[in-house]
C-alpha positions as CSV (number, residue, x, y, z in Angstrom):
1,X,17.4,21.4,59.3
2,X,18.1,18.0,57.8
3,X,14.3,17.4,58.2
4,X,12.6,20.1,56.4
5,X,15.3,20.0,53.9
6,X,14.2,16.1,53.6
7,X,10.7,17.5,53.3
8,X,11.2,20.1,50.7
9,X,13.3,17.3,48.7
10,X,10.0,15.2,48.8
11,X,7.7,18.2,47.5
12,X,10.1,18.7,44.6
13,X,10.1,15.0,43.3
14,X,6.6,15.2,42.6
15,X,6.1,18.9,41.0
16,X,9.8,20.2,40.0
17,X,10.5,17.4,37.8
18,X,7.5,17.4,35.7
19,X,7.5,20.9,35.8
20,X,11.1,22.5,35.5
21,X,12.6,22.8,31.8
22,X,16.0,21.1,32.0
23,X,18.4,23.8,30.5
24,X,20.8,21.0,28.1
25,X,23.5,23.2,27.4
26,X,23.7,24.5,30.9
27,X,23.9,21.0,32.1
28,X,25.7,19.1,29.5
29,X,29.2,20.0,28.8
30,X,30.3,16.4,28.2
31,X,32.7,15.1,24.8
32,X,30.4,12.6,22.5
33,X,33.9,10.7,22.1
34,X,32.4,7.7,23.1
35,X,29.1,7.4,22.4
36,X,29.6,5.0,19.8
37,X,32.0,2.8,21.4
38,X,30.9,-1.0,21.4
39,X,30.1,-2.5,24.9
40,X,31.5,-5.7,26.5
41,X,28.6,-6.6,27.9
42,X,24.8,-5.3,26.2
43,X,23.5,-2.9,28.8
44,X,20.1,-1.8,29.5
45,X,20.0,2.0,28.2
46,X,17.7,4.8,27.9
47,X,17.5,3.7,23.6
48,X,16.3,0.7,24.9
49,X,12.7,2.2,25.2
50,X,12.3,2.7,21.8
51,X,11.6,6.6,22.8
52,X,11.8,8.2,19.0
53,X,9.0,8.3,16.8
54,X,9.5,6.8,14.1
55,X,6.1,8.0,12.5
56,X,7.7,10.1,9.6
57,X,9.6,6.9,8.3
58,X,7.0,4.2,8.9
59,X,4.8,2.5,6.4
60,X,2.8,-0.1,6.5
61,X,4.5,-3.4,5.3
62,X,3.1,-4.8,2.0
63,X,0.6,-8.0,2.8
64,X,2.4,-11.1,2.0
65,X,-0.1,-13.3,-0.1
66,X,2.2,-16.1,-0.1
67,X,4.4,-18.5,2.5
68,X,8.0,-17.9,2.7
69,X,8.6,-21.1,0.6
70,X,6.5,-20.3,-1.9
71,X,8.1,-16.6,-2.9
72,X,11.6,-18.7,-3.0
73,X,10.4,-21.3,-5.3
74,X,6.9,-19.8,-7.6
75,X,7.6,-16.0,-7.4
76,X,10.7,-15.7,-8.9
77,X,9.8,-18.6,-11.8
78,X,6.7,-16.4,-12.5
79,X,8.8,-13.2,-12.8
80,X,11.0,-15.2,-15.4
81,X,8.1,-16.1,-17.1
82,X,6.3,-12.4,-17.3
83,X,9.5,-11.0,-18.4
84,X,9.7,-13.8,-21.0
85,X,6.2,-13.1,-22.4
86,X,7.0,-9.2,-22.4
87,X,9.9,-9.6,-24.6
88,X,7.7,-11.7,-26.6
89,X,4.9,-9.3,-26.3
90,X,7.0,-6.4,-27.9
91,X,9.1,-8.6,-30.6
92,X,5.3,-9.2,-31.7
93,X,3.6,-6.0,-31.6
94,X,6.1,-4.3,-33.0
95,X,5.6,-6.5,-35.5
96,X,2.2,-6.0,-36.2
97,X,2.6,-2.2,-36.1
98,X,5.0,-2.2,-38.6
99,X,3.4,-5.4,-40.3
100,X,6.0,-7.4,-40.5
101,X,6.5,-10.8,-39.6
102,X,10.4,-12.0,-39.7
103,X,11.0,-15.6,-40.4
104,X,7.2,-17.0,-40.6
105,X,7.0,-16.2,-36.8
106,X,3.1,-17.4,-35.5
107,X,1.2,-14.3,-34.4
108,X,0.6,-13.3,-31.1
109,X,-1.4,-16.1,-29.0
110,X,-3.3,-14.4,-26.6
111,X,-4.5,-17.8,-25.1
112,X,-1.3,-18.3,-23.4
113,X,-1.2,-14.2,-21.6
114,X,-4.5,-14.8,-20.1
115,X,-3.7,-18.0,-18.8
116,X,-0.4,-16.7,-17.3
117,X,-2.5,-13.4,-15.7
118,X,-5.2,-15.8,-14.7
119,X,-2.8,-17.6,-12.8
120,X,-0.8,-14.6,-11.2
121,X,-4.3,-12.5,-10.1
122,X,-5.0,-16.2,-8.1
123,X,-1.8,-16.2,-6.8
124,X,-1.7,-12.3,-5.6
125,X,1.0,-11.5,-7.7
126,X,-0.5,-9.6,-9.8
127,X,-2.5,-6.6,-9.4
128,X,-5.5,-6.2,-12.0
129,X,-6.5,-2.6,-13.4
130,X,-9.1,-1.0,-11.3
131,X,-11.4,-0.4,-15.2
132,X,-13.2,-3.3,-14.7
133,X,-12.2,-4.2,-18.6
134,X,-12.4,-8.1,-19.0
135,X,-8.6,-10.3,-19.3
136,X,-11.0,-11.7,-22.2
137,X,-10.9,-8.5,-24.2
138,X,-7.3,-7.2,-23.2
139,X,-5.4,-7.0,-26.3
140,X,-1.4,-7.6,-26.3
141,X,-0.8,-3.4,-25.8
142,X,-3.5,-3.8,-22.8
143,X,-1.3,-7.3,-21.4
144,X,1.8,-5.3,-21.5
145,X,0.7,-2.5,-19.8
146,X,-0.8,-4.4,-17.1
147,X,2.6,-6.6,-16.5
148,X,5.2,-3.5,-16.8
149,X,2.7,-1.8,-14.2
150,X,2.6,-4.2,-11.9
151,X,6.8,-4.3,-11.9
152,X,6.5,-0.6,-11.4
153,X,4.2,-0.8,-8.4
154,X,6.8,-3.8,-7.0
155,X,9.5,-1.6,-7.6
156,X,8.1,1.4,-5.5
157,X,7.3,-1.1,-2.8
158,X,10.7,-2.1,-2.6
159,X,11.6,1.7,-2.7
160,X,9.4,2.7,-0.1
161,X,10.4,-0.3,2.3
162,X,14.1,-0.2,2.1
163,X,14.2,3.5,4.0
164,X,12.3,1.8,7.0
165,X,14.4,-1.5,6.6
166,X,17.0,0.6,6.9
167,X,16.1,2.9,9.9
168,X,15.1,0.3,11.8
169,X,18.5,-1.4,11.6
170,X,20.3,1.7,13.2
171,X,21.5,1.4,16.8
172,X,18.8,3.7,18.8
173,X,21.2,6.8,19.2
174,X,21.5,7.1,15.3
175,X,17.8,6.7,15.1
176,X,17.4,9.3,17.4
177,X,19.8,11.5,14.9
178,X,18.3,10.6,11.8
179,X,14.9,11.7,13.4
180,X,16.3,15.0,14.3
181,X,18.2,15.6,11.0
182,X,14.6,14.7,8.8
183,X,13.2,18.0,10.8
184,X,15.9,19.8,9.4
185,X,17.8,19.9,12.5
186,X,21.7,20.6,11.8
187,X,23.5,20.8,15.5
188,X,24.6,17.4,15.3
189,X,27.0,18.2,18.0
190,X,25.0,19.5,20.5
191,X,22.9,16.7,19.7
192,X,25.4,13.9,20.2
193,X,26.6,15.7,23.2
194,X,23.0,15.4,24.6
195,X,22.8,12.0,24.3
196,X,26.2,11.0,25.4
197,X,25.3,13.0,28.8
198,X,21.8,11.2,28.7
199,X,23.9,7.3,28.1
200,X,26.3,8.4,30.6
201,X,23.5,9.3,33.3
202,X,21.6,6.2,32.5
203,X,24.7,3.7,33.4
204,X,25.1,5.1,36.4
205,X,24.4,2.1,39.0
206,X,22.5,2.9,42.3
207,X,24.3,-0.2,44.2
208,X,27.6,0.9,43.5
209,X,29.1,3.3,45.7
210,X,31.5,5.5,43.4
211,X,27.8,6.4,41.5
212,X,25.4,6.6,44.4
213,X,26.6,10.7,45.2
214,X,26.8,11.1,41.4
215,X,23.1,10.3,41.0
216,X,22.2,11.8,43.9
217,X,24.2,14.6,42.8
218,X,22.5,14.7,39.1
219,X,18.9,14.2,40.5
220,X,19.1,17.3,43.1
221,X,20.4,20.0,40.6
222,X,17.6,18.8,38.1
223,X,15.2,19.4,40.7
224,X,16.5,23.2,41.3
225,X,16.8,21.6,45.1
226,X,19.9,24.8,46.2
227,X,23.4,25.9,45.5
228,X,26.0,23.6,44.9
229,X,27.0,23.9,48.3
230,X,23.6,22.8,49.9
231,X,23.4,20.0,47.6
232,X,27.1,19.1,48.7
233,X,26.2,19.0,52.6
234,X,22.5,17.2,51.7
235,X,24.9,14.6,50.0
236,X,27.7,14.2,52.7
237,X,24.5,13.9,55.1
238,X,22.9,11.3,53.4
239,X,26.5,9.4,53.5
240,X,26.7,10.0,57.7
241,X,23.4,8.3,57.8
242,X,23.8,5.7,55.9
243,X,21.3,6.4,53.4
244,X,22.9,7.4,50.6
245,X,22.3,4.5,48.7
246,X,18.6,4.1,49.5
247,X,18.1,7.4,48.4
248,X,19.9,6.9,44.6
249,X,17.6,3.7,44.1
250,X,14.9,6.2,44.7
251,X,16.1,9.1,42.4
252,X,17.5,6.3,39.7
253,X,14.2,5.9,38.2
254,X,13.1,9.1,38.3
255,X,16.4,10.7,37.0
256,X,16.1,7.9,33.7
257,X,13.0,9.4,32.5
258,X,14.1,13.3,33.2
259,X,17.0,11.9,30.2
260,X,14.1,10.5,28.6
261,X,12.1,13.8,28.6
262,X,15.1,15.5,27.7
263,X,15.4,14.2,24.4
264,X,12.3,13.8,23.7
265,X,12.0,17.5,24.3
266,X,14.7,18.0,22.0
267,X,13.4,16.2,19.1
268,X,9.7,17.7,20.1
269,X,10.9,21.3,19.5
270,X,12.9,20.5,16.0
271,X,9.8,19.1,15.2
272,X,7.9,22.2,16.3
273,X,10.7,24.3,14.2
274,X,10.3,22.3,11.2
275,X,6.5,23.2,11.0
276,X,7.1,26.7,11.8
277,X,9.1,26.6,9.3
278,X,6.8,25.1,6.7
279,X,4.3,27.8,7.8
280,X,6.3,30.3,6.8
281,X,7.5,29.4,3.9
282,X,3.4,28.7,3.0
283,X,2.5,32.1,3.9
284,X,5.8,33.6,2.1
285,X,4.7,31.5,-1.0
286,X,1.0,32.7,-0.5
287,X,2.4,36.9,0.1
288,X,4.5,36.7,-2.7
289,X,1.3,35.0,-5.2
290,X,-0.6,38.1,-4.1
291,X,1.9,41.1,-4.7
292,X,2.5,39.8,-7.6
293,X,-1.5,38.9,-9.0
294,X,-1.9,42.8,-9.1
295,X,-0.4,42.9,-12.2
296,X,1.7,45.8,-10.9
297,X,4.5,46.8,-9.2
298,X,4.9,50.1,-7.7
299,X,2.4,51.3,-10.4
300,X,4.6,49.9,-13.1
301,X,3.1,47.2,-15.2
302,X,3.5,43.8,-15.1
303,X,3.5,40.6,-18.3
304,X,2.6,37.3,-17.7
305,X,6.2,36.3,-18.6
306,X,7.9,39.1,-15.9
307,X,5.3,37.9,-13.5
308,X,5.9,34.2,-13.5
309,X,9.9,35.2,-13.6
310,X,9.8,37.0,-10.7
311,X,7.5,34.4,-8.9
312,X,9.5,31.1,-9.9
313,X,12.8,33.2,-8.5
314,X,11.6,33.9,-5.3
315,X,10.1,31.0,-3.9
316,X,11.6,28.2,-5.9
317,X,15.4,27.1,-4.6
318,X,16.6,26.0,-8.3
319,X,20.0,27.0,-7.7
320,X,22.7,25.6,-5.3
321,X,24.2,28.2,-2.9
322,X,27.6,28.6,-1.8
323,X,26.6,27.1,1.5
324,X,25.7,23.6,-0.7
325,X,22.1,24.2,0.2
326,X,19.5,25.2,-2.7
327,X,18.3,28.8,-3.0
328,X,16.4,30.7,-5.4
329,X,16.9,32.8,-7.9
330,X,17.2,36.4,-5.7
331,X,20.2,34.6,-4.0
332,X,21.9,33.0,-7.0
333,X,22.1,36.6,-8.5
334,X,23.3,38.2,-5.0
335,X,26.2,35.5,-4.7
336,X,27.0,36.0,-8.6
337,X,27.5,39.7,-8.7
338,X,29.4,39.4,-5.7
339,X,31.9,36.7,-5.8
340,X,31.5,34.6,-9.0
341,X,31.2,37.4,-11.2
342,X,31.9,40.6,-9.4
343,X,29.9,43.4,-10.0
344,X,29.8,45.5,-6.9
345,X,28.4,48.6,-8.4
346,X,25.1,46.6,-9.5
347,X,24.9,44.9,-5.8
348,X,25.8,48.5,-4.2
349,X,22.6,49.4,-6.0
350,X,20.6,46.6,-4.9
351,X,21.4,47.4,-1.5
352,X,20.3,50.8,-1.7
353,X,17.0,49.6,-3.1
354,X,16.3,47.3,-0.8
355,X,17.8,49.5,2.3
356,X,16.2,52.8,1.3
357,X,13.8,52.0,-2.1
358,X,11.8,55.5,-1.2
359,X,15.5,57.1,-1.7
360,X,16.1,55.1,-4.6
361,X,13.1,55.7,-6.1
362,X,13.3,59.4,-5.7
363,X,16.6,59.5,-6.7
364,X,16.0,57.8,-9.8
365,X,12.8,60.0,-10.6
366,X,14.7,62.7,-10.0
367,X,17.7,62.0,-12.7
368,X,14.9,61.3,-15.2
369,X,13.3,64.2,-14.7
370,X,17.1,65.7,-14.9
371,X,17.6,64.4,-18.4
372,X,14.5,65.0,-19.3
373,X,14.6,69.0,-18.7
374,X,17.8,69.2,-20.3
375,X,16.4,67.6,-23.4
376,X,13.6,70.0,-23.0
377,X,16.3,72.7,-22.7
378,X,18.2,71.7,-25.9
379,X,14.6,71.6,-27.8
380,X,14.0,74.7,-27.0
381,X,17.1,76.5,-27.6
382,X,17.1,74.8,-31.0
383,X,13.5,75.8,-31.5
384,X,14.9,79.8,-30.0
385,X,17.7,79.2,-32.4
386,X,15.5,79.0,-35.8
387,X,13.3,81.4,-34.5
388,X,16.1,84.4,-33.8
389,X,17.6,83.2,-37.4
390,X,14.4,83.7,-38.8
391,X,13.6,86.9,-37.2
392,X,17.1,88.1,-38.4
393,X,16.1,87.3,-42.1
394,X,12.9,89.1,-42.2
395,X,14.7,92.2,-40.5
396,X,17.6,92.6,-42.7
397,X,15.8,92.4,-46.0
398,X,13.8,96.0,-45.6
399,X,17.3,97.3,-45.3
400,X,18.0,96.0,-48.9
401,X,17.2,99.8,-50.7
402,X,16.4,98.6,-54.5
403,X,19.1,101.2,-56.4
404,X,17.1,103.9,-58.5
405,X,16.4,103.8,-62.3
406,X,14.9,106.2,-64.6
407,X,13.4,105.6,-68.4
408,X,15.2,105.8,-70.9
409,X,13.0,107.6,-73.1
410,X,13.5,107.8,-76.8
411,X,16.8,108.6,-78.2
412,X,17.9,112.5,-78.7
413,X,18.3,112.9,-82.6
414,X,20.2,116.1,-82.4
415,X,22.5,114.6,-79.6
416,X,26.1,115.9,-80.8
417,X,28.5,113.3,-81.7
């Protein structure tokens, strides 16, 4: 049994290993107490391969034009001198904007600024403008511009190197984390927990005798080689014959690299997120350009002002959150209403919306079309109202009999007295 066990151990070394996904948190249930815990004595570990890529940080370094010596000694007294002739350069062309000169002060020698730039463009410490315009020709505004340019572009050099300076100074298992944060990973723990397992593993020494079953022990369940128990007996075996230290020099190599893989495979699939995730939000941007570039909504018109209102506050996260991350606008109002400024009948109604907008919709037609037949209602019972009055009016005045009259007639002259 030992011998086609022994042969179905050899089959998995060279296809299980490069084939089986290592589960981490499965395997790795191990404190990251000490994972940052200086050594006595500097150890070979598995940061010592330089495994991250450190592709999303790197730049290339600046060309250095000049010896170490000569950027202690010239650079700086060049510096002193440009920022000399700029304060000059402004004093005087303020001057001569305003045209006045203080004190009988010379005007502006423009002798001296080429000479300087002359001197600095030889040197490589200064960077001419790309407009092909003669040093001759440059007048004081043009000399200015080119010095106070050329301490911007220093300035974002130093900018730009100081992040990698600064990476590259981190011990490899903060690299490693620094990688995985830029992707936008945020389990730091299960992270740190990785890569203690991963140190931990690494350490483990094939010639001494408490680690020999450990790695053995480590290297058979990566490889999916049985149960606990039938790695157990393959172990205790290996220790009757006398070969369980021949066997962890074998599996010691191998089992670095599986920790090597593993975190690499870990980082690979932030990375992988992290692009998902900028898909996403590309064709989110892209879906929400196009509902909107109708003009419309829902057959309701849309303004130029509503429409870049209701863009800017779905995709752009101008807001901080509660969480301390940015969001946009949508979520500043949803947090707002409901805890900074409660207003839980309007976000009772924003949930039905967005749960059931059909419903809303209809319900909200529905009450318009409510208050619009009782106003129709009221109109025409006014309208009924003046009609009946008037009706009433012409009925009533035939009944008015006009009372009966006779002549008078000419007066009776023998009426008796």
């Amino acid at each position: 049994m030992a011998e086609n066990q022994q042969e179905e151990l050899e089959i998995q070394e060279t296809t299980s290993v490069q084939e089986e996904e290592v589960d981490i948190d499965a395997m790795f249930g191990v404190g990251a107490d000490s994972i940052m815990l200086p050594e006595e004595e500097k150890k070979k570990t598995v940061f010592s391969n330089n495994i991250v890529d450190t592709s999303f940080i790197d730049r290339p370094e600046p060309e250095q034009t000049t010896s170490s010596e000569e950027s202690k000694e010239e650079l700086p007294k060049t510096e002193v001198e440009v920022e000399a002739e700029i304060d000059e350069l402004n004093t005087l062309i303020s001057e001569e904007e305003t045209n006045v000169n203080k004190g009988g002060r010379p005007k502006l020698d423009k002798s001296g600024l080429l000479d300087l730039a002359n001197k600095m463009i030889e040197e490589g410490s200064l960077i001419p403008f790309d407009d092909d315009k003669p040093l001759e020709e440059y007048t004081a505004q043009d000399y200015r511009e080119l010095f106070e340019a050329n301490f911007q572009e220093r300035e974002n050099k130093v900018r730009e190197s100081t992040p990698q300076e600064f990476f590259k100074a981190l011990p490899q298992e903060l690299q490693i984390a620094a990688k995985y944060v830029a992707d936008g990973g945020t389990d730091l723990k299960g992270l740190f927990k990785t890569l203690s397992h991963v140190e931990e593993v690494v350490e483990l020494d094939p010639t001494n005798e408490n680690d020999q079953a450990q790695i053995a022990r480590q290297y058979l369940q990566a490889t999916r080689f049985g149960t606990s128990e039938e790695i157990e007996e393959q172990i205790t075996e290996w220790e009757d014959l006398d070969k369980l230290e021949t066997k962890a020099s074998q599996f010691k190599p191998k089992l670095d690299k599986m920790q090597e893989s593993i975190i690499a495979q870990r980082l690979s699939d932030q990375e992988n997120r992290k692009k998902q995730q900028e898909q996403a939000a590309q064709v989110y941007m892209e879906d929400v350009y196009n509902t909107l570039a109708t003009g419309e909504l829902d057959g309701v018109k849309l303004d130029r002002k509503i429409q870049s209102m209701l863009y800017s506050g779905l995709v752009q996260p101008n807001y901080p959150s509660m969480s301390g991350k940015p969001t946009n606008l949508l979520g500043h109002l949803l947090e707002k209403y409901q805890f900074v400024e409660p207003n839980h009948s309007l976000i009772a109604e924003a949930l039905w919306l967005l749960q059931d907008p059909k419903g809303y919709k209809e319900k909200i037609k529905s009450l318009g079309s409510k208050e619009t037949t009782e106003e129709t209602v009221r109109s025409l019972k006014t309208q009924e109202s003046r009609k009946l009055s008037s009706s009433v009016q012409e009925v009533e005045e035939p009944k008015k009999q006009k009372r009966k009259t006779i002549s008078r007639g000419p007066s009776n002259m023998f009426k008796r007295f």
